[in-house]
C-alpha positions as CSV (number, residue, x, y, z in Angstrom):
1,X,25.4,-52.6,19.3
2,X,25.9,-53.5,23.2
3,X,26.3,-57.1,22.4
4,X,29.2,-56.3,19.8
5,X,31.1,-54.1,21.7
6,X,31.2,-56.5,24.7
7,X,31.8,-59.1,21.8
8,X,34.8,-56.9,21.0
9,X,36.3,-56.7,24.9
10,X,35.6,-60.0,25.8
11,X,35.8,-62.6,22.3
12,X,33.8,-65.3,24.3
13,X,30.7,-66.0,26.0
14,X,30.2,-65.4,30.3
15,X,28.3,-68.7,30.2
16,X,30.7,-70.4,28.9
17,X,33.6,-69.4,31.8
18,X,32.7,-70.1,35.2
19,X,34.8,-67.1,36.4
20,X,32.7,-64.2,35.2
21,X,29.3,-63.1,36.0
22,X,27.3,-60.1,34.4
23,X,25.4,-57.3,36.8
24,X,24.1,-54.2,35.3
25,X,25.1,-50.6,35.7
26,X,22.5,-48.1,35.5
27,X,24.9,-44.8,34.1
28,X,25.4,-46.6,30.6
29,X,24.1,-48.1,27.8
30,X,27.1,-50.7,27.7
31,X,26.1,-51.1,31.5
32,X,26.6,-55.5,30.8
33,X,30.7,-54.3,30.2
34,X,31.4,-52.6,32.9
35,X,30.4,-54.6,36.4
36,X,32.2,-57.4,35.8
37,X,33.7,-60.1,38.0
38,X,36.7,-61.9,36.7
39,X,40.0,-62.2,37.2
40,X,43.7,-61.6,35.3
41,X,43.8,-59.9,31.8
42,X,40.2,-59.7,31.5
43,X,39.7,-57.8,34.4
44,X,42.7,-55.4,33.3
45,X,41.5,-54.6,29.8
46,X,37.6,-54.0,31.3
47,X,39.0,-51.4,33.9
48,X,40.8,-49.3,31.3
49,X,38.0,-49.4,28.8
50,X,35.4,-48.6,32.0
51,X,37.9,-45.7,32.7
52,X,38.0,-44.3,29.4
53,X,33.9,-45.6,28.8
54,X,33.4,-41.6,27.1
55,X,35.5,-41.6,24.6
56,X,33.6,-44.1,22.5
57,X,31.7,-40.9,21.4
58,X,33.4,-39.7,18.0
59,X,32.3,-36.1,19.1
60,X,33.9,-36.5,22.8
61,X,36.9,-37.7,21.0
62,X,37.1,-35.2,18.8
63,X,36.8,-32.5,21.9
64,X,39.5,-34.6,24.5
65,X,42.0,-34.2,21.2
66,X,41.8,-30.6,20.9
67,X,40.9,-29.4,24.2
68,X,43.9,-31.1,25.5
69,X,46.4,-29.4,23.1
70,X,44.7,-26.1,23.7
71,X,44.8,-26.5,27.6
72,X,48.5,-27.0,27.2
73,X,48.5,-23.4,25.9
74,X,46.3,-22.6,28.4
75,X,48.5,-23.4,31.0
76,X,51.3,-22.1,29.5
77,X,49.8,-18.9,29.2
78,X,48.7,-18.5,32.7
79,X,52.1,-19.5,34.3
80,X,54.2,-16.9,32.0
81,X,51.5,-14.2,33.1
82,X,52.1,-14.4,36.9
83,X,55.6,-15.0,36.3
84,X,55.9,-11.8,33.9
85,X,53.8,-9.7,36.6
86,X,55.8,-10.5,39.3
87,X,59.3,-9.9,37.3
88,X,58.1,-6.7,36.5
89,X,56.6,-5.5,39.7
90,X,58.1,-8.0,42.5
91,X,54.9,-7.1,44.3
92,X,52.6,-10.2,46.1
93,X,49.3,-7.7,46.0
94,X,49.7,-7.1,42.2
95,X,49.7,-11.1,41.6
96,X,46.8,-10.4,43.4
97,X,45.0,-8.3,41.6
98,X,46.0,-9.7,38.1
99,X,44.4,-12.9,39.5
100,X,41.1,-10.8,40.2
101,X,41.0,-9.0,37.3
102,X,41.2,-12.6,35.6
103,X,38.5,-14.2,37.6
104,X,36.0,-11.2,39.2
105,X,34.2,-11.6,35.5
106,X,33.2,-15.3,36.3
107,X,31.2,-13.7,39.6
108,X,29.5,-11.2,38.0
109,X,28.9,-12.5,34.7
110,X,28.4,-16.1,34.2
111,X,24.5,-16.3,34.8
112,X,24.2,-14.3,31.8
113,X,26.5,-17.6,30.0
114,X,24.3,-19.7,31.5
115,X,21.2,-18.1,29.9
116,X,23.3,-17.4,26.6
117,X,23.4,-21.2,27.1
118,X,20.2,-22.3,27.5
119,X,18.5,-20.1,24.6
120,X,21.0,-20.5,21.9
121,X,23.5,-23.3,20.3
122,X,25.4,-24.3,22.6
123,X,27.8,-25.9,20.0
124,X,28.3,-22.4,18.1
125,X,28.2,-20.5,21.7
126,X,31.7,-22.5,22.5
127,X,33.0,-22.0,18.9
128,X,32.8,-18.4,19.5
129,X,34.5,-17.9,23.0
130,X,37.1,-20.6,21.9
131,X,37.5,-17.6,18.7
132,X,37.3,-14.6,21.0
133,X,40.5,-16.4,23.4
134,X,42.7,-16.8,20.2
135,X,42.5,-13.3,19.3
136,X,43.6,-12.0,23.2
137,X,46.2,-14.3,23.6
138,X,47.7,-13.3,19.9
139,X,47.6,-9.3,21.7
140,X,49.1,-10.4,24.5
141,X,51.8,-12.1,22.7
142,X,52.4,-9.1,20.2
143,X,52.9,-6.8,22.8
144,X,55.4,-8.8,25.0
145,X,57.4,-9.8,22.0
146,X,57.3,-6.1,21.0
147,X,58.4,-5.0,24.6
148,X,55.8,-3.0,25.1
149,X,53.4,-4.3,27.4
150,X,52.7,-3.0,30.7
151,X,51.3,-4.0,33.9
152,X,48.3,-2.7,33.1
153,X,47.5,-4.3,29.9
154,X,48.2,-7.6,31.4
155,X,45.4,-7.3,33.8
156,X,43.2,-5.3,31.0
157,X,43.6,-8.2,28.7
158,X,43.5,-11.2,32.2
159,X,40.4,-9.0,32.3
160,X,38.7,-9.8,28.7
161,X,40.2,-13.3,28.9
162,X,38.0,-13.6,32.3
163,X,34.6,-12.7,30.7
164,X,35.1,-15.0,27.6
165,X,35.1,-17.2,30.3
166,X,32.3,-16.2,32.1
167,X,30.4,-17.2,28.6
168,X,32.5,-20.2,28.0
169,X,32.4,-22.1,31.2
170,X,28.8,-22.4,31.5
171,X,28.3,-23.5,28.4
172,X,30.8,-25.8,27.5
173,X,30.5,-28.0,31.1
174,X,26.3,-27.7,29.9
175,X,27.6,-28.9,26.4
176,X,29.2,-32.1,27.0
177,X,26.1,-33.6,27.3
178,X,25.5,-33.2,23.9
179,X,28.7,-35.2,23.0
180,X,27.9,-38.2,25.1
181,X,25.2,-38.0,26.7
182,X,23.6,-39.0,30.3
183,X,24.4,-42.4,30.5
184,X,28.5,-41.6,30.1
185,X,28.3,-37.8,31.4
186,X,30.3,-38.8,34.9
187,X,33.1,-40.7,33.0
188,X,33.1,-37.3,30.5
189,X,33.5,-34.9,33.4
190,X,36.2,-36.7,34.7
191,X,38.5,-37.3,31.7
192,X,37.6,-33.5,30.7
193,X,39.0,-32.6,34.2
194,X,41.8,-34.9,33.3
195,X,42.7,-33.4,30.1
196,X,42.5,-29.9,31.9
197,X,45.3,-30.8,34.9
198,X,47.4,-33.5,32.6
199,X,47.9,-29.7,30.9
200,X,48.3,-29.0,33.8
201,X,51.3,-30.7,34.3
202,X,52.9,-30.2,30.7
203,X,51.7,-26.6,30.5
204,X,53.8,-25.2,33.2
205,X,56.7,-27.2,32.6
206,X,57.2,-25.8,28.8
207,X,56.3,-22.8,30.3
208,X,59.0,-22.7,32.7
209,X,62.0,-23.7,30.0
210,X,60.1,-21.6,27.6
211,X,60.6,-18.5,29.9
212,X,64.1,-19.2,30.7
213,X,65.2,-19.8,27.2
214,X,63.2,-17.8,24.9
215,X,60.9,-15.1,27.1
216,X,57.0,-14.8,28.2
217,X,56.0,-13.5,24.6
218,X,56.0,-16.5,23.1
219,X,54.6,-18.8,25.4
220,X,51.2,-16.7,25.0
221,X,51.9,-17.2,21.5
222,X,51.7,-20.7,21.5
223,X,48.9,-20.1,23.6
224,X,47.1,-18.5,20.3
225,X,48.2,-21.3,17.9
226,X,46.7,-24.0,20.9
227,X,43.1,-22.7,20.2
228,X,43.1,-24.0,16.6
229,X,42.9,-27.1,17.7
230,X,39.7,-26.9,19.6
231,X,38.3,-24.9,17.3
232,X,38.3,-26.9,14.1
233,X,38.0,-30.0,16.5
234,X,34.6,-28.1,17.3
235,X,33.4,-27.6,13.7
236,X,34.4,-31.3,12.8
237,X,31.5,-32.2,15.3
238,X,27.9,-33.5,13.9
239,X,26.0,-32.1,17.2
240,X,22.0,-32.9,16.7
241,X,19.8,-29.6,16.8
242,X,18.3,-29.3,20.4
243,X,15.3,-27.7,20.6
244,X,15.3,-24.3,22.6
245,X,12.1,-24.2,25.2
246,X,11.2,-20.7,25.5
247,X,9.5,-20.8,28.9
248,X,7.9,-18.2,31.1
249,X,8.8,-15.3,32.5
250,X,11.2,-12.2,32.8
251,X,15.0,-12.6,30.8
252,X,16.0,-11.5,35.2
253,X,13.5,-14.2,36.2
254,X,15.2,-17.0,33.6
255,X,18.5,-16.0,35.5
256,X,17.5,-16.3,38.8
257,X,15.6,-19.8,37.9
258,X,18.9,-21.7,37.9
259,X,20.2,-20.2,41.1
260,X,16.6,-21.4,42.9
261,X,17.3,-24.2,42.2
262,X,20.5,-25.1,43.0
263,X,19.7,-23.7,46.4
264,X,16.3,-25.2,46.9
265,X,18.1,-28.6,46.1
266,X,20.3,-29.6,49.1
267,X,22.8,-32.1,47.8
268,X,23.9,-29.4,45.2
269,X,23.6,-27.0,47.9
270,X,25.6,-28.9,50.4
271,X,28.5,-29.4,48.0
272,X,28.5,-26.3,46.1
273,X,29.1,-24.3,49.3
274,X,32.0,-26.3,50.7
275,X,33.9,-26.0,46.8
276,X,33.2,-22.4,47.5
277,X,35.4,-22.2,50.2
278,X,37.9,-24.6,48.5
279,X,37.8,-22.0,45.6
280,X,38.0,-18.9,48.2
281,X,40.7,-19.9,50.0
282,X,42.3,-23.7,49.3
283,X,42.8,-22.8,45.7
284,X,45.0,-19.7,46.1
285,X,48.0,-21.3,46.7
286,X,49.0,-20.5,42.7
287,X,49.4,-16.8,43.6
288,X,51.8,-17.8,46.5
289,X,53.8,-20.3,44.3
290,X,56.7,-17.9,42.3
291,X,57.5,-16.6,46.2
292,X,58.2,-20.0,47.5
293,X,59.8,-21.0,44.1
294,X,62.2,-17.3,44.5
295,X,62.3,-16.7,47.7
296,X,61.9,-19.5,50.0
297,X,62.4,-22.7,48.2
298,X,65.4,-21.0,45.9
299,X,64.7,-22.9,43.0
300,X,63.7,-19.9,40.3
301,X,61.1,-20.1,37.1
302,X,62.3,-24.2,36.4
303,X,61.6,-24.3,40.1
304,X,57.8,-23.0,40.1
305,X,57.4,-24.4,36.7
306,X,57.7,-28.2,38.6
307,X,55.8,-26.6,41.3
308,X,52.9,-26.0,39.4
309,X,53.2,-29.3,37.4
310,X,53.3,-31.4,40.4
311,X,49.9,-30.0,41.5
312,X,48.8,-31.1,37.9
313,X,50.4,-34.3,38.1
314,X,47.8,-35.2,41.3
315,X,45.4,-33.6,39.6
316,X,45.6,-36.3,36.4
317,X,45.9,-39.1,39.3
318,X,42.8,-37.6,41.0
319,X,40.5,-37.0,37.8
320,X,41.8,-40.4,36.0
321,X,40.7,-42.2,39.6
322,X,37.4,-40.8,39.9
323,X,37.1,-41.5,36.0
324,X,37.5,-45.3,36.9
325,X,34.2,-44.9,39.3
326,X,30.9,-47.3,37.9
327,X,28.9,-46.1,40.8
328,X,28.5,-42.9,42.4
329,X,27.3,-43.5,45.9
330,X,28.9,-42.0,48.9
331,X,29.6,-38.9,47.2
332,X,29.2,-36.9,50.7
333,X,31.9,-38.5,52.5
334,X,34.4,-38.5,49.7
335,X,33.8,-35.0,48.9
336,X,34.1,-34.2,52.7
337,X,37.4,-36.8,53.0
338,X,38.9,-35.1,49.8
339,X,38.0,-31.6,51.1
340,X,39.9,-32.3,54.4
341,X,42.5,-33.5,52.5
342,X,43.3,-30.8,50.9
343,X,43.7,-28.4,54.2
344,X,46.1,-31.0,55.6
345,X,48.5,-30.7,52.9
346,X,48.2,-27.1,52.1
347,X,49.4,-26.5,55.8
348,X,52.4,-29.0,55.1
349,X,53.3,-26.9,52.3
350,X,53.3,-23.6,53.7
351,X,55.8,-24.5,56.6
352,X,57.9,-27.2,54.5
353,X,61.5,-25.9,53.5
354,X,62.4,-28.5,51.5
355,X,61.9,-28.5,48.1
356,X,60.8,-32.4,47.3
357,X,58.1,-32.4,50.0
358,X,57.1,-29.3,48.9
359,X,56.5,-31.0,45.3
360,X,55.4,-34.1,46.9
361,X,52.2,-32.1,49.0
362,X,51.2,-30.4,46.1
363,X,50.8,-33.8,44.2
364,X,48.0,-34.6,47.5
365,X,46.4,-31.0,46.8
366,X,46.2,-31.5,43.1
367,X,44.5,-34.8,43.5
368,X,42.0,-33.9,46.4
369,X,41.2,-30.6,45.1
370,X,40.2,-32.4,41.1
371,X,38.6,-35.3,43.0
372,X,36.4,-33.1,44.8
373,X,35.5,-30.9,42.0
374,X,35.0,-33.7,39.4
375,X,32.5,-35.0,42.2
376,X,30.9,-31.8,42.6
377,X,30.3,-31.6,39.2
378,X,28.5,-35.3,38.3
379,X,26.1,-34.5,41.2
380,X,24.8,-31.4,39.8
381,X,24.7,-32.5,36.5
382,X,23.2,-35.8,37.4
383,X,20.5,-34.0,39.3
384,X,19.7,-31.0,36.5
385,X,17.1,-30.9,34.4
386,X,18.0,-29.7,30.4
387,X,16.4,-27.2,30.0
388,X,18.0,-25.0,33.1
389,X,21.7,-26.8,33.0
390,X,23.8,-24.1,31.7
391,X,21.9,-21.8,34.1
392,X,22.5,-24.4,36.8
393,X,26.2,-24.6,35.6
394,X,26.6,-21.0,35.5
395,X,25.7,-21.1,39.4
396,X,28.6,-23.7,39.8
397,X,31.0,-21.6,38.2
398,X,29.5,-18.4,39.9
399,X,30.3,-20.1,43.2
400,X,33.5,-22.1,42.1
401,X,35.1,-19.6,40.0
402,X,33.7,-16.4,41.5
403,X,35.2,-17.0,44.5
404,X,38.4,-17.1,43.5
405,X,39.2,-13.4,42.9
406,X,37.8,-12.4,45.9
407,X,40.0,-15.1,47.3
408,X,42.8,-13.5,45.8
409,X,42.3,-10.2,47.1
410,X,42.2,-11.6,50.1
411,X,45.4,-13.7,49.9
412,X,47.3,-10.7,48.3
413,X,46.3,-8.4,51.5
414,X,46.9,-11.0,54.1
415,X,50.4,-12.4,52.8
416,X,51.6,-8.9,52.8
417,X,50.8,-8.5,56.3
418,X,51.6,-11.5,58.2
419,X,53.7,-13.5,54.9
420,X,53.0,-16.5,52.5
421,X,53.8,-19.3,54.7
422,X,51.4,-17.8,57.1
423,X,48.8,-17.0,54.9
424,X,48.8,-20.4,52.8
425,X,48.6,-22.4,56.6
426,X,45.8,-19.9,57.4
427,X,44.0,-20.6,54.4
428,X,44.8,-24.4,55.0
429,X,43.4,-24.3,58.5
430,X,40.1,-22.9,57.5
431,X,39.2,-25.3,54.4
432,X,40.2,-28.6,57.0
433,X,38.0,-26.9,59.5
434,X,35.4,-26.4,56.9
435,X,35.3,-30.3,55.3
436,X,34.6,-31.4,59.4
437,X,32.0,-29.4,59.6
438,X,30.2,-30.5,55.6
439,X,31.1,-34.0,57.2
440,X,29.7,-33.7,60.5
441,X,26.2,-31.5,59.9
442,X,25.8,-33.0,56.6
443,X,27.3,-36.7,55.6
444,X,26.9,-38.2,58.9
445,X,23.5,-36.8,58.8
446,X,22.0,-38.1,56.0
447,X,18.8,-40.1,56.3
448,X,15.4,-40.3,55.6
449,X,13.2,-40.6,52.6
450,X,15.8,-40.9,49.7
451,X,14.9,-41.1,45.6
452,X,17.0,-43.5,43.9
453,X,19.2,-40.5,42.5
454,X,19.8,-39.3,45.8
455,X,20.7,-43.1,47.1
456,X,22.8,-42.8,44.1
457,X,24.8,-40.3,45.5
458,X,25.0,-40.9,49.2
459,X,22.7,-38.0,50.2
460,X,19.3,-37.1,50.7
461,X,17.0,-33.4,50.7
């Protein structure tokens, strides 16, 4: 099997051409395809099929397909929400709270995913939230269309959307796995991150024409039609049976296993606390977007439309670069660099005035804020064991995705007293000071006794 698929990429022998040489790669099966020295074509053709090394999994395919096409719904979705909030209202603390409502569910709820996760079919689990998502965005849509819909129903249904979430984040990161297994699980993470912000990028786009031409209703909608595709990609899928280990212990003590863990494990620690504060405070700048697209910028719904598809369009660059990674040392650093990044340009947004360079900084936040979450990610799963990684995944999107309402509170409260600009360079200030601190007290301090995991990825207990 390895020798024919390297058969296929390269149609002649290494001994025979001076110019190459083989060295393994311990993170997959085809490991003799992918460190490779040569030069020209070759070298071109190995580098895509290295970046793209997860899709030779007929289930992963099957997922990218119709996770991709759903996302764009997604995305469209979420943009026509805060924009329909904020035409109704005009009020920054009610973007606020609808963003709360949306996430507070993830906080409190997604350790009981991550148990859900652990002790049932994962594969079914996903089918189930992907079903429970169609029927809210198909409400959502029947009461805007009908002119109906309030305020309050928004949020209610941000609110139900948020705790299918809370079920379907856990699970589905813990579920890729299944589709490709360890050996390409990195290379999965990434290009799922990829498919998530290249939505990004087309999602709010449509949704900003869409909203102009034709109204919010039918961009949640479309939104409903979107999670078809994922669905019957999802029962198209032959998923082998895992076997559920019942363990020891209390259901509260099964819950609390995955968060001992993470904690008692210092290079998911370490970088699960700095992504909190990305998530607290370095990814709020999406509430702040329609008042610099309105009020500051002067650009309207097209306007924040490109805003928020600039930020996906780094985001792609970011995910498809960490994609093309065949090692993962020096994660500490590059989390820490990316991190810092990400301050830097959210402080150049908030005072810019000019509408290009505002686009143009949120193309650096969209790739340092995917790069250093697609990291994250690979080094906890890398370092999980099975039978607790939705409970461990649960944690990640307890801290990542948790944080984010509370985050939103905050920004809601503190724009209306000192203003966006202020707020977002605020926010800015603390994640930069944050990454020098993860970079001083814990990359440049890494030493001593390391397992080859932790060599692996450049840090140690």
């Amino acid at each position: 099997m390895e020798r024919n698929l390297c058969a296929r990429v390269l149609p002649f022998r290494p001994e025979e051409n001076s110019s190459l040489s083989l060295t393994s790669f311990p993170f997959s099966r085809h490991r003799e395809c992918f460190r490779l020295s040569a030069s020209g074509k070759w070298r071109n053709i190995l580098a895509v099929f290295t970046r793209f090394r997860a899709l030779q999994h007929r289930n992963f395919q099957l997922f990218f397909a119709g996770q991709f096409l759903s996302l764009i719904g997604t995305w469209m979705q979420s943009t026509a929400q805060l924009w329909l909030v904020y035409r109704l209202t005009k009020s920054v603390a009610l973007l606020g709270v609808f963003a709360f409502a949306n996430q507070i569910p993830i906080l409190l709820l997604a350790s009981v995913g991550g148990y859900v996760g652990d002790h049932y079919n994962r594969h079914r689990s996903v089918i189930w939230t992907q079903t429970a998502s169609l029927i809210l965005a198909f409400a959502l849509a029947a009461l805007t269309l009908l002119g109906v819909v309030r305020v309050w129903e928004i949020i209610l249904i941000a609110f139900f959307a948020g705790t299918v979430n809370a079920f379907d984040v856990p699970i589905r990161q813990a579920f890729i796995v299944q589709m490709v297994g360890k050996e390409d699980l990195g290379n999965a993470i990434a290009l799922n991150s990829s498919i998530f912000n290249g939505a990004r990028v087309v999602g709010p786009a449509l949704a900003g024409f869409a909203i102009v031409w034709i109204g919010e209703g039918w961009c949640f909608f479309v939104n409903g039609i979107s999670f078809l595709a994922v669905i019957i990609a999802l029962l198209m899928m032959r998923i082998e049976t895992i076997k559920v280990r019942a363990g020891e212990g209390s259901p509260l003590q099964k819950l609390m296993e995955g968060f001992r863990f993470a904690m008692n494990d210092r290079p998911i620690r370490s970088a699960l606390l700095l992504l909190s504060l990305l998530s607290l405070l370095g990814l709020q700048y999406p509430v702040f977007l329609p008042i610099f697209a309105t009020e500051i910028l002067h650009r309207g719904a097209r306007g924040f439309g490109w805003l928020m598809a600039f930020a996906g369009i780094g985001a792609v660059f970011g995910a498809l670069h960490f994609a093309a990674r065949t090692n993962y040392a020096g994660f500490a650093r590059w989390i820490s660099a990316t991190s810092a990044m990400c301050g830097l340009a959210l402080i150049l947004f908030s005072q810019s005035r000019v509408y290009w360079l505002s686009a143009g900084t949120l193309l650096v936040v969209g790739f340092a804020t995917t790069s250093q979450m697609a990291a994250t990610n690979t080094l906890v799963q890398m370092r999980v064991p099975d039978e607790l990684r939705s409970r461990i995944m649960a944690v990640y999107a307890t801290m990542f995705m948790g944080a984010q309402p509370i985050g939103a509170l905050i920004a809601g409260r503190v724009a209306n007293r000192i203003g966006a600009p202020h707020a977002l360079a605020l926010f800015g200030t603390v994640c930069l000071l944050g990454s020098l601190f993860f970079l001083f007290r814990v990359a440049m301090k890494v030493g001593g006794p390391q397992t080859p995991a932790e060599a692996q990825v450049g840090l140690g207990r």
